[in-house]
C-alpha positions in Angstrom: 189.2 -137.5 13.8 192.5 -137.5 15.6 192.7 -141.1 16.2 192.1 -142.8 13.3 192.6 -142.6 8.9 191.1 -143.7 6.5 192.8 -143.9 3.1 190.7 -143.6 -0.1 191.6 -144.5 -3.6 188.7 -144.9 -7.3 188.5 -148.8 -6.3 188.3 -149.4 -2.4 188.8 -147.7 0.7 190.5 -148.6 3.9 190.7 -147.8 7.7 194.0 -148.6 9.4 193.2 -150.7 12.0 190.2 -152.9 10.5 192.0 -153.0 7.0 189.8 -153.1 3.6 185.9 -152.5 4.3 184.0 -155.7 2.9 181.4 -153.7 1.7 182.7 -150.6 -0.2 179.9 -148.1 -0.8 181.3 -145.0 -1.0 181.1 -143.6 2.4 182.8 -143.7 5.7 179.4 -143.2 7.2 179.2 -146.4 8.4 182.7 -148.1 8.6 185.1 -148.2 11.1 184.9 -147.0 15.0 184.3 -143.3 13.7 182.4 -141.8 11.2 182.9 -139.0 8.6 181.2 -137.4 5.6 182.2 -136.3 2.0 182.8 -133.1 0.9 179.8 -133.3 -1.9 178.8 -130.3 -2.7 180.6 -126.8 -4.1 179.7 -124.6 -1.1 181.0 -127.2 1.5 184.5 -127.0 -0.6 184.7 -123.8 -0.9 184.2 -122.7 2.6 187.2 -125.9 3.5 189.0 -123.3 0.9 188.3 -120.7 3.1 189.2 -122.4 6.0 192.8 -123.9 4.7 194.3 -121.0 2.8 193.7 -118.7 6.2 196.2 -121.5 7.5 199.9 -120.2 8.2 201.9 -123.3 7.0 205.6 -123.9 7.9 206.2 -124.8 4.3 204.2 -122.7 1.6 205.4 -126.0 -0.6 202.6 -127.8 1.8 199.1 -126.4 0.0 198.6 -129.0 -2.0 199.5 -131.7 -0.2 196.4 -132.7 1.3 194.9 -132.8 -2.5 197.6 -135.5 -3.4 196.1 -138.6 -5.3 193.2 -136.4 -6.3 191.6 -136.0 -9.5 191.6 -132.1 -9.1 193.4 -129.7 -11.0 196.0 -127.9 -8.4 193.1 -127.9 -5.8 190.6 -127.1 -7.7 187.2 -129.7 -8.6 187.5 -129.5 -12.5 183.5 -129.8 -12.0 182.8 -126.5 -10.5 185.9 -124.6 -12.2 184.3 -121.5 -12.7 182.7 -121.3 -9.5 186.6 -121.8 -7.3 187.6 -118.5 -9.2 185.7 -116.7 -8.1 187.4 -115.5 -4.7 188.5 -112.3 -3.0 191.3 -111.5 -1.3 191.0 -110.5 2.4 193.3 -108.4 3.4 197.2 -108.7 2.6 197.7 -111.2 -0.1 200.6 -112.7 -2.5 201.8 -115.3 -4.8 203.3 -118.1 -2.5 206.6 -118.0 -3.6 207.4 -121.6 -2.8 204.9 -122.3 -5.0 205.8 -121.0 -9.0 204.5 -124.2 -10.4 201.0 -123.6 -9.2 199.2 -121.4 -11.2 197.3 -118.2 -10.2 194.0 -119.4 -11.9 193.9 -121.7 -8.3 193.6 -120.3 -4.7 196.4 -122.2 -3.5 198.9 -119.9 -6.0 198.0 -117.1 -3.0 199.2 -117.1 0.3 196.4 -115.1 2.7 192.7 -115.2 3.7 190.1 -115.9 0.7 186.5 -115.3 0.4 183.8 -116.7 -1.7 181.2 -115.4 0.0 179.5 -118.8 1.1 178.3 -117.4 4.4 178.4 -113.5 4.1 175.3 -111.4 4.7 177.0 -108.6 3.7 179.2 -109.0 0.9 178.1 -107.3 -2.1 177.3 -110.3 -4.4 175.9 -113.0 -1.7 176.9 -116.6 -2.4 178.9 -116.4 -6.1 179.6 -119.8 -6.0 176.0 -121.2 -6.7 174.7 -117.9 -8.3 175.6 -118.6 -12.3 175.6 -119.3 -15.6 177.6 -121.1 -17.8 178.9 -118.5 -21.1 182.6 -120.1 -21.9 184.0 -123.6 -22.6 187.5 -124.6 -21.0 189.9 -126.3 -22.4 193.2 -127.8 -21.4 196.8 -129.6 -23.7 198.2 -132.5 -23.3 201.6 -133.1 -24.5 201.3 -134.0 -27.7 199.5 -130.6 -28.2 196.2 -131.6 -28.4 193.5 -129.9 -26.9 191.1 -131.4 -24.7 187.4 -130.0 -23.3 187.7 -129.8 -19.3 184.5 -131.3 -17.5 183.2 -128.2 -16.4 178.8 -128.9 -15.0 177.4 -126.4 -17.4 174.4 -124.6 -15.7 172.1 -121.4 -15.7 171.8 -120.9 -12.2 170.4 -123.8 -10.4 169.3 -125.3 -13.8 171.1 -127.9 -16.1 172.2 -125.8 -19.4 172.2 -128.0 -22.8 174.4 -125.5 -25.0 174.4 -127.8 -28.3 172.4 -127.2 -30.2 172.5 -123.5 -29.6 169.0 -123.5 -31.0 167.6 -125.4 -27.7 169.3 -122.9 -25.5 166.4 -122.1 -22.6 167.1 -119.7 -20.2 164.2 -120.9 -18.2 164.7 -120.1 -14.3 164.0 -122.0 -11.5 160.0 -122.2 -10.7 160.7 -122.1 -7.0 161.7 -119.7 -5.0 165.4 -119.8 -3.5 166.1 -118.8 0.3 169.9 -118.6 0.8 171.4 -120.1 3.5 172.2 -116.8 5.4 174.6 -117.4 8.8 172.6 -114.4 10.2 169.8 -115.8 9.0 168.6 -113.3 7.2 165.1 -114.3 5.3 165.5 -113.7 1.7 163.3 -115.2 -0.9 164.7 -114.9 -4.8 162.2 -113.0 -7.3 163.7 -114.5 -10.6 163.4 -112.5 -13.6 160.9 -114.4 -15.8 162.3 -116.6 -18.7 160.9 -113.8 -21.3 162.6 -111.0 -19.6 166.0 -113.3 -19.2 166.0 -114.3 -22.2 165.4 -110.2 -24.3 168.1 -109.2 -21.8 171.2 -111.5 -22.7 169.7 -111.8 -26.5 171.4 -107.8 -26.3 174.3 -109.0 -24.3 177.7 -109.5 -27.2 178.6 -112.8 -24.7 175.5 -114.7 -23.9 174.5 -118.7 -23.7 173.9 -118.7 -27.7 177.3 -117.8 -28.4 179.0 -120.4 -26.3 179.1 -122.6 -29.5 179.7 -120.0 -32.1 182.8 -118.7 -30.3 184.0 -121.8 -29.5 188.3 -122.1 -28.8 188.3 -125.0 -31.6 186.6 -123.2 -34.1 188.7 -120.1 -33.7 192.6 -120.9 -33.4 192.8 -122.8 -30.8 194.8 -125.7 -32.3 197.6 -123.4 -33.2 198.4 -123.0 -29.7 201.7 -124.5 -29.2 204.7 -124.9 -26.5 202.3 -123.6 -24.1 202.6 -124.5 -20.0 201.5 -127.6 -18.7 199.2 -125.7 -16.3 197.4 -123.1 -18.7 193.6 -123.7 -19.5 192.3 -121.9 -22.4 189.4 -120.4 -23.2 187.9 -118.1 -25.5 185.8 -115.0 -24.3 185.6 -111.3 -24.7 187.8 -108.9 -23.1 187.8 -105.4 -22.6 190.0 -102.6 -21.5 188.2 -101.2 -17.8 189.3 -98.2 -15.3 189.7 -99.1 -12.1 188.5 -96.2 -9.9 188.7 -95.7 -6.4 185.0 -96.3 -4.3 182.8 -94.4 -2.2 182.8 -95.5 1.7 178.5 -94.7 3.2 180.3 -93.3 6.6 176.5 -94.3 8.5 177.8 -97.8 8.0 180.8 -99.1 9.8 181.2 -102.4 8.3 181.0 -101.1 4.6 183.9 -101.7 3.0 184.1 -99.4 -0.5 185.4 -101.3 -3.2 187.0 -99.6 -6.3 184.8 -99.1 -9.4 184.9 -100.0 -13.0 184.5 -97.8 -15.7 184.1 -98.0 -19.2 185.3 -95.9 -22.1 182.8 -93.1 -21.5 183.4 -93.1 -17.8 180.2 -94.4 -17.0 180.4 -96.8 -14.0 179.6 -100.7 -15.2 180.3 -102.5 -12.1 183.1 -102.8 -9.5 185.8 -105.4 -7.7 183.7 -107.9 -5.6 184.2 -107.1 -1.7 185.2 -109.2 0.6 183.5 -109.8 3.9 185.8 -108.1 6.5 189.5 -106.7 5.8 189.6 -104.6 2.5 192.7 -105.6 0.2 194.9 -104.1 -2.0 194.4 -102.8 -5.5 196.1 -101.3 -8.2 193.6 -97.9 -9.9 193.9 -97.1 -13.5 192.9 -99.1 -16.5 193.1 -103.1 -16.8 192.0 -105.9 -18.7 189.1 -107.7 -17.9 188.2 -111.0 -19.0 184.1 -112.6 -18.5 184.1 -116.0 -17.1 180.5 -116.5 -16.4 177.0 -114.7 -15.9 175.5 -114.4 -12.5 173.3 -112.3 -10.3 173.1 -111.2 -6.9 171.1 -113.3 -4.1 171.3 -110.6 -1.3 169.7 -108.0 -3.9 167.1 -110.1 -5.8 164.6 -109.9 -3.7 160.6 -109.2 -3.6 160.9 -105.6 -3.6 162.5 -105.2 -7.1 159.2 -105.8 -8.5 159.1 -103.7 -12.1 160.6 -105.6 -14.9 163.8 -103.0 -15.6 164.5 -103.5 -12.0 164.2 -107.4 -12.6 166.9 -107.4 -15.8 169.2 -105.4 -14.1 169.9 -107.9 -11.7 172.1 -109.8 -13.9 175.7 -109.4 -14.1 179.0 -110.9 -15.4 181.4 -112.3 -13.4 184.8 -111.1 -15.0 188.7 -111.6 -14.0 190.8 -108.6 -14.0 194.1 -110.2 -15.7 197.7 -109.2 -16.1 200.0 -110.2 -19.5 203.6 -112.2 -19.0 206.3 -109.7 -20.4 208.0 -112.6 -21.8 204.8 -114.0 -23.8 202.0 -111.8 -24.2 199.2 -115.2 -25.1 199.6 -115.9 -21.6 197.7 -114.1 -18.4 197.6 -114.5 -15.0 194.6 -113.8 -12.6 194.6 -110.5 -10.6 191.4 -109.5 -9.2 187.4 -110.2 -9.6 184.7 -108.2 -10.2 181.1 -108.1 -11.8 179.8 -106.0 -14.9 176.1 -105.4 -15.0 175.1 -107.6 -18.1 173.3 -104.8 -20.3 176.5 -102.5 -19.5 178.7 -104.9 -21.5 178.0 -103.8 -24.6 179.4 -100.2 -24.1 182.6 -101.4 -22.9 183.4 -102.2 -26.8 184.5 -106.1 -25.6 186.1 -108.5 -28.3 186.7 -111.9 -28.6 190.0 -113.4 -27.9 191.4 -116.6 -27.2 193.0 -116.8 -23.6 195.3 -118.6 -22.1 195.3 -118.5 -18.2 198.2 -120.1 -16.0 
């Protein structure tokens, strides 16, 4: 709309010519001389985060200011947390320097072009931002240092997730079958490992739904977390040390961008950095951190033809975030890179559990 605004607050909302609507019913739909819709779904947000941060502003200081008198955390929907980290750079990226107070955990900390692979039909893990599963609670402190649980929609792909009591844990998934909303429209129907196989695989898995409860940041430490920043959100999950290793490029395929690959220990390959969909980016080879944030899977590679039940299991992965230490306090990390572990390949990466605090 160029001609017209509408200004939105939790009790009414108003157009500037007609005043207050009479009826408020929380839509624009039908009010006023033009019409609009809400952003009400993850995947429309996220590709409007794709959309703004390939913006060149005047002032870097700017990001958030369309977010102002929003209920979201520096940009970021405190519903689908998980789901707005996990972005890839696309080609040349930085902190927006302007911009110290905003921490790297949100897309607006980085100036460049982002990806979340809403709309790719070649990125190597499809649509990450509907594709997984709850595994780690967030929490955030107030001033007086007390911690309280972030509102975070706790899900195992598609499916509500009730993690208390562990004991009803069901990692039942969805009896339909899932065709992703390809731009190429590419025709892909999901074959879903069945609940029995799911449920054998991450059973084996050292971070899985069942130990969401038992590794929980209250019941470890985390109220002896003190003059931490006002931004940080902590967490506990495991962590493990990973070498990054340059990829392989298939030269019979132009558009294939090789992304680095992550080794464990051994040197056995265990997963890699999540590609992009066009520019490749920067990255820094040798050994990192890497922290797990969720479970997930990929919807391009699911399909009907991985029909034998090994083939099934291996489709899930974890969604991790390579991290980098502050020099002046080592409790506090900031966000680097993402990229995906193959769940049953967890285990030999020798992970622990550790309380995180991410700013």
């Amino acid at each position: 709309m160029d001609d017209a605004f509408y200004f939105t607050c939790q009790q009414a909302r108003f157009h500037e010519l007609s005043g207050p609507f009479k009826a408020y019913d929380g839509s624009t739909a039908n009010h006023g001389p033009n019409s609009v819709s809400a952003v009400d779904n993850v995947r429309a947000y996220l590709q409007s985060c794709e959309v703004y941060a390939a913006r060149d502003l005047k002032y870097d200081g700017d990001i958030l200011a369309a977010f102002r008198g929003s209920r979201m955390l520096y940009g970021v929907p405190e519903k689908y947390l998980v789901a707005t980290w996990l972005w890839t750079a696309e080609g040349k990226h930085q902190r927006r320097l302007e911009c110290p107070d905003i921490p790297t955990w949100s897309w607006a900390a980085w100036k460049g072009s982002l990806s979340y692979g809403t709309t790719s039909t070649k990125g190597s893990h499809g649509d990450r931002a509907a594709m997984l599963g709850t595994l780690v609670c967030f929490y955030v402190q107030d001033k007086a240092g007390k911690l309280s649980l972030l509102n975070v929609e706790e899900c195992w792909f598609y499916q509500p997730l009730l993690i208390e009591p562990p004991s009803s844990i069901s990692l039942a998934m969805p009896s339909k079958p899932i065709k992703p909303n390809y731009s190429a429209g590419v025709d892909r129907y999901q074959d879903w490992p069945t609940t029995t196989e799911t449920e054998a695989l991450w059973s084996q898995c050292p971070q899985s739904p069942w130990t969401i409860m038992q590794q929980d940041l209250l019941l470890h430490g985390g109220h002896h977390m003190t003059s931490l920043p006002s931004h940080a959100i902590m967490f506990r999950t495991t962590i493990a040390m990973l070498q990054v290793g340059p990829g392989t490029t298939d030269k019979n395929v132009s558009s294939f961008i090789a992304m680095p690959i992550l080794y464990n220990a051994s040197g056995e390959a265990v997963g890699d950095l999540i590609e992009g969909d066009s520019a490749p980016r920067s990255v820094t080879l040798g050994k990192h951190e890497f922290i797990v944030l969720c479970a997930g899977t990929d919807p391009a590679d699911t399909v009907l033809r991985r029909k034998s039940e090994n083939e099934r299991a291996r489709t899930y992965e974890l969604r991790v975030m390579q991290i980098e230490r502050d020099v002046a306090d080592p409790r506090l990390c900031r966000r680097v890179d993402i990229g995906c572990v193959v769940a049953e390949k967890w285990e030999g990466c020798l992970p622990e559990w550790k309380n995180i605090v991410l700013i």
